[in-house]
N, C-alpha and C positions, 0 to 999 in steps of 0.2 A: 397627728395621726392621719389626718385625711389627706396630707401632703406628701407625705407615704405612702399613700393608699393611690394618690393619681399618678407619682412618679413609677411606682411598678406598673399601673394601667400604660402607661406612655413608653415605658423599656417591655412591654410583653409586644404591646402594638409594632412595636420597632423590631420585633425577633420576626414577625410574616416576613414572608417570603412575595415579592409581587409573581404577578403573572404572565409568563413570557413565551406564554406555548404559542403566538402566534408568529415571533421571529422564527422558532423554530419550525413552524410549518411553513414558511416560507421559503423556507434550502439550507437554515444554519446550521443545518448538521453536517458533521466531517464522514462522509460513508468509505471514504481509503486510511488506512493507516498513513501515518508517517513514511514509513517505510516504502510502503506498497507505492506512495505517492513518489518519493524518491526512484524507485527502479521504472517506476513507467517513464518517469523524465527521460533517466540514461536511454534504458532499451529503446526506447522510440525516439528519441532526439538527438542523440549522438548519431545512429547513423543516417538520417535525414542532413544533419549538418553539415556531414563528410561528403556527402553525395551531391550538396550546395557546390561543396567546394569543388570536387571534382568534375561538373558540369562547367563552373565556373574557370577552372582551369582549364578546360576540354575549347571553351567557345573566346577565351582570350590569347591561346598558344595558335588557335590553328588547325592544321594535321599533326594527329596524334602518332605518325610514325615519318621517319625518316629512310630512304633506300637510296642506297649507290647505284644508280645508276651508270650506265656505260659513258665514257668521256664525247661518244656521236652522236648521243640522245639529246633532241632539243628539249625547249623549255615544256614543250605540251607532251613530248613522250616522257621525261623525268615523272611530269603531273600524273600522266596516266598510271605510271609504276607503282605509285605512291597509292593512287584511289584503289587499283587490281588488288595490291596486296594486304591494304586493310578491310577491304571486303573481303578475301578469302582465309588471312589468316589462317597458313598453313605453313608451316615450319618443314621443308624437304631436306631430309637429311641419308646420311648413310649406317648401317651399323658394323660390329667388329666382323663382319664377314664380307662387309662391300656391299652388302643388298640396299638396294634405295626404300627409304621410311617413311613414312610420315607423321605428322602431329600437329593434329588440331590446337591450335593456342586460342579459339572462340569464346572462350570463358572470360578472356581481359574484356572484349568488349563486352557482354553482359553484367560486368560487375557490377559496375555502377547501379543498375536495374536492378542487380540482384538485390541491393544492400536495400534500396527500395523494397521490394518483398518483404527482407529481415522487417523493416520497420512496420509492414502491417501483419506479418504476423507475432509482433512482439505488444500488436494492441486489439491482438484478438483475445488475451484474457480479462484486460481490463474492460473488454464491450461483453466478453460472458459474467463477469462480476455486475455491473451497470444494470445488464437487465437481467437478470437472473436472479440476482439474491438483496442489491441495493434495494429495491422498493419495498420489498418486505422488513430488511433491515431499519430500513428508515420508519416502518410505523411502530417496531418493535421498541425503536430507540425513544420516541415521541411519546410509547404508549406510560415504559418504563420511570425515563426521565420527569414525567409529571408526576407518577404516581410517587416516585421518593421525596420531591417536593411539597408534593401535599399529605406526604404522611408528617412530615416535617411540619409544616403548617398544624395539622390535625393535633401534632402533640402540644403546641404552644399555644393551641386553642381551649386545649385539656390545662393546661394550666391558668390560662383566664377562665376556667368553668367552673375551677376549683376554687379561685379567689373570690366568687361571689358565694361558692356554698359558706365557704369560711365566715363572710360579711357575714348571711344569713343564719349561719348554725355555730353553736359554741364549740362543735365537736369534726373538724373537717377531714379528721380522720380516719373516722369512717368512709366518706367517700372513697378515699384514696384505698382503704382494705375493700370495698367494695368493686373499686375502682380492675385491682389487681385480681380479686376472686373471679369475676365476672368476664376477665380480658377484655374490657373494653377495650385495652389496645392494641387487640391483633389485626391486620392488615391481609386479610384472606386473599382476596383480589390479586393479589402483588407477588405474594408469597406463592400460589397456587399456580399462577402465570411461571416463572421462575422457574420452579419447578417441572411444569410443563414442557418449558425450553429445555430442563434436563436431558427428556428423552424425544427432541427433535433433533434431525441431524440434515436437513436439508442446506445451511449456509455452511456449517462445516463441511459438507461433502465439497459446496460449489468451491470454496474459502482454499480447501487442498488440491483441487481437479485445479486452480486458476493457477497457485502454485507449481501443479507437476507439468502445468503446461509452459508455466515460462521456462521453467529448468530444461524443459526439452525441447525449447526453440534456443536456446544459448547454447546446450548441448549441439546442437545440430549446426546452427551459425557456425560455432567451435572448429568442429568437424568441417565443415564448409572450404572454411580459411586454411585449415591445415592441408588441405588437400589441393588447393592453388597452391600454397606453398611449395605440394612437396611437386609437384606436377609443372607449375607453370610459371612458378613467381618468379623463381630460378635464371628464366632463362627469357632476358633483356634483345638479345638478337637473334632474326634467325634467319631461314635461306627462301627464297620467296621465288616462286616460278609463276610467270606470265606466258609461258608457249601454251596458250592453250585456245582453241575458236582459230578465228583468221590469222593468229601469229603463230601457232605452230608450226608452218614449214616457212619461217622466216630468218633466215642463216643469221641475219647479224644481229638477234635476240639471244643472249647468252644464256644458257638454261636454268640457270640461279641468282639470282638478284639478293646481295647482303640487304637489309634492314636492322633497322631500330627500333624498337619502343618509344617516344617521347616522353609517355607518361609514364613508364613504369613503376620509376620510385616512387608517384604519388599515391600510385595505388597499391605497394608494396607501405607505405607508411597508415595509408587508411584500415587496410585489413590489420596490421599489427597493433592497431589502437585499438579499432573493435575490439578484435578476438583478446585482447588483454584485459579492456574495460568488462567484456562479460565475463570473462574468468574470473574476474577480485568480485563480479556479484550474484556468483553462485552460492557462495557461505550464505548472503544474504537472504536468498529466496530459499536457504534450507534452513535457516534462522526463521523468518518469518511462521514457515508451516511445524518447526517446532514448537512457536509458542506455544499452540495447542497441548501441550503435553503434561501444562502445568496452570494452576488455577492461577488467577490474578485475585486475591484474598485481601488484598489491602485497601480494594475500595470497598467490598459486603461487611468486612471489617469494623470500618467507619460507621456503617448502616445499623452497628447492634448497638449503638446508642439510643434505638428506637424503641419506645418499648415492644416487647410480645415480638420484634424481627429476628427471629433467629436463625437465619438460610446457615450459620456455618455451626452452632452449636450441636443443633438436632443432627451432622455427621447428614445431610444432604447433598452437600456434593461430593459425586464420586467419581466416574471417569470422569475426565476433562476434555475430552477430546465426543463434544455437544456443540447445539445451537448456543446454548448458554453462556458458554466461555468465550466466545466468538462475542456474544453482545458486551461479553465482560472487556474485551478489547477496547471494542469501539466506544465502550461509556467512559473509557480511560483519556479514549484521543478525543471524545468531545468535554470535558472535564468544566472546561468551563461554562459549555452549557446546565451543569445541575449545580444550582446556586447552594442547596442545601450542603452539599458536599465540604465545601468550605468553611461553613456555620458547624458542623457536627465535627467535623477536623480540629475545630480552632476550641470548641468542646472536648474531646478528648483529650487533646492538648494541658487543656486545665484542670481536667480530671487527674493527671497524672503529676502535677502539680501541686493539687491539694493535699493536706495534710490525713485528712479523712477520706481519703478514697473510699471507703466503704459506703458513704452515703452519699456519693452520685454513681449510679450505676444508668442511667438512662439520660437522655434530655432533658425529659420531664425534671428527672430531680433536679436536674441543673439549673431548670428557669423555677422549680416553687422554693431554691435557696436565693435565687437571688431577685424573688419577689418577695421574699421576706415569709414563706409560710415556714418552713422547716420542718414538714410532716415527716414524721415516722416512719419511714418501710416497715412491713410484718415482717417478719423474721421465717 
């Protein structure tokens, strides 16, 4: 009997849970979703990489444009033609009535510069998430996270409480009617908090505004691209005039000089890869701000193995669209930080298993069958 009596002492001992709130006050918490963490890669590092390259390409080609010059232009007037006309970047044309046009093509050259831009404003939502809502996120998650593990604890301690009233008393179940009438295991602190967060909306608000903000820098990027397209991308050569300062009244400068583009197609390749990569991840950033719309129930779920936790019975949660469901995300992506979650998991699991389902309805019951008490529940 007593060999009995130490091997459930030695399997209760073994149900604790250790204590690891200080890795996680050290940064082990995940504060970006998956997701979120994925579009901040693309948005901000795709075109950083493109604009690598195209710098890259810009300082190993040379001159980015090529002009025909006249067959009696030397080698230093060719050169000047070439420097005139990429610093003005002015396309002299005619239209269907003969009148002389013009058109600025200035936007190739700031491309590159520009796509810079896209990239910091594609990481101004993740520095308003960072400081805005992470810090408090992180203490909510810290605060949370420990309290399900020591209620977890709390319960297997309830059950070594009861192994010794049992040693001590011939009747231990009383305790356990006791135990239930009195709620010794309700969890006020935890449940109360929770609930709390139901009716805060400060990280949802920030969580959606981060959202509508990437969607309307892709938006706009979008827009950006299509409008070099439809404007500039088009058009690879154009008519370049140098009569102007001291060579104006110079006869043997002919009044239009053809050109080229060098780079053109590189930068007709870059913008088509952007503006494609942010199209396919617009679903996503309208994915991510709908999760809100719907509870994550699978992990509180898990938690009403506890005694007295009842966040989904008592019909508490109701919009979804809270601080709460926002934390419920983030306890999903830090999952492996709440060790308990897997011990009540792997519990349930056996619950559903058993032949008797009706006599494990909590944890509790779980460890005082397989400490060998077998107490009663009242009915």
């Amino acid at each position: 009997m007593s060999l009995s009596h130490t091997a459930a002492e030695y399997m209760l001992s073994d149900a604790l849970l250790p204590d690891p709130s200080g890795s996680r006050a050290k940064g082990g918490l995940r504060l970006e979703l998956p997701s979120d963490r994925l579009l901040k890669f693309v948005t901000v590092g795709l075109p950083l990489f493109l604009v690598s390259l195209a710098f890259a390409r810009e300082f190993s080609a040379g001159s980015q444009i090529s002009c025909f010059s006249p067959t009696n232009f030397t080698g230093k007037q060719s050169a000047y033609v070439d420097t005139a006309c990429w610093e003005s970047l002015v396309h002299h044309g005619f239209d269907a009535e003969g009148h002389a046009v013009t058109k600025s093509l200035w936007a190739l050259k700031v491309f590159p510069y520009s796509l810079l831009v896209v990239a910091v404003l594609m990481y101004l939502p993740y520095l308003l998430w960072r400081y805005a809502a992470a810090p408090a996120l992180h203490s909510d998650l810290l605060f949370i996270i420990d309290e399900l593990d020591k209620s977890y604890n709390r319960s297997v301690r309830l059950v070594q409480h009861m192994r010794k009233v049992q040693q001590a008393s011939a009747e231990p179940e009383r305790f356990w009617e006791e135990a239930r009438r009195e709620r010794y295991f309700e969890f006020p602190l935890l449940e109360r908090y929770l609930t709390c967060k139901q009716h805060a909306h400060s990280l949802v608000f920030i969580y959606i505004l981060r959202n509508l903000l990437l969607l309307l820098f892709l938006a706009a990027t979008c827009l950006y691209l299509v409008f070099l397209h439809l404007n500039i991308f088009f058009q690879d050569e154009f008519s370049c005039s140098i009569k102007t300062g001291l060579l104006q009244a110079e006869p043997h400068v002919p009044p239009l000089i053809p050109c080229k583009l060098v780079f053109f197609s590189v930068f007709q390749l870059i913008s088509l890869s952007v503006g494609g990569v942010y199209v396919l991840l617009v679903p996503v950033v309208i994915y991510n701000a709908l999760q809100l719309g719907q509870w994550d129930k699978g992990l509180l779920s898990v938690y009403e193995m506890l005694p007295a936790f009842d966040l989904l019975s008592r019909k508490m949660l109701t919009c979804p669209v809270n601080d709460l469901n926002v934390i419920l995300l983030f306890l999903r992506a830090n999952i492996s930080e709440l060790t308990s979650f897997g011990r009540l998991n792997a519990v349930s699991a056996l619950r559903e298993a058993t032949a008797n389902k009706q006599d494990i309805d909590t944890v509790v019951d779980f460890m005082t069958l397989l400490a060998g008490l077998e107490t009663t529940k009242p009915k």
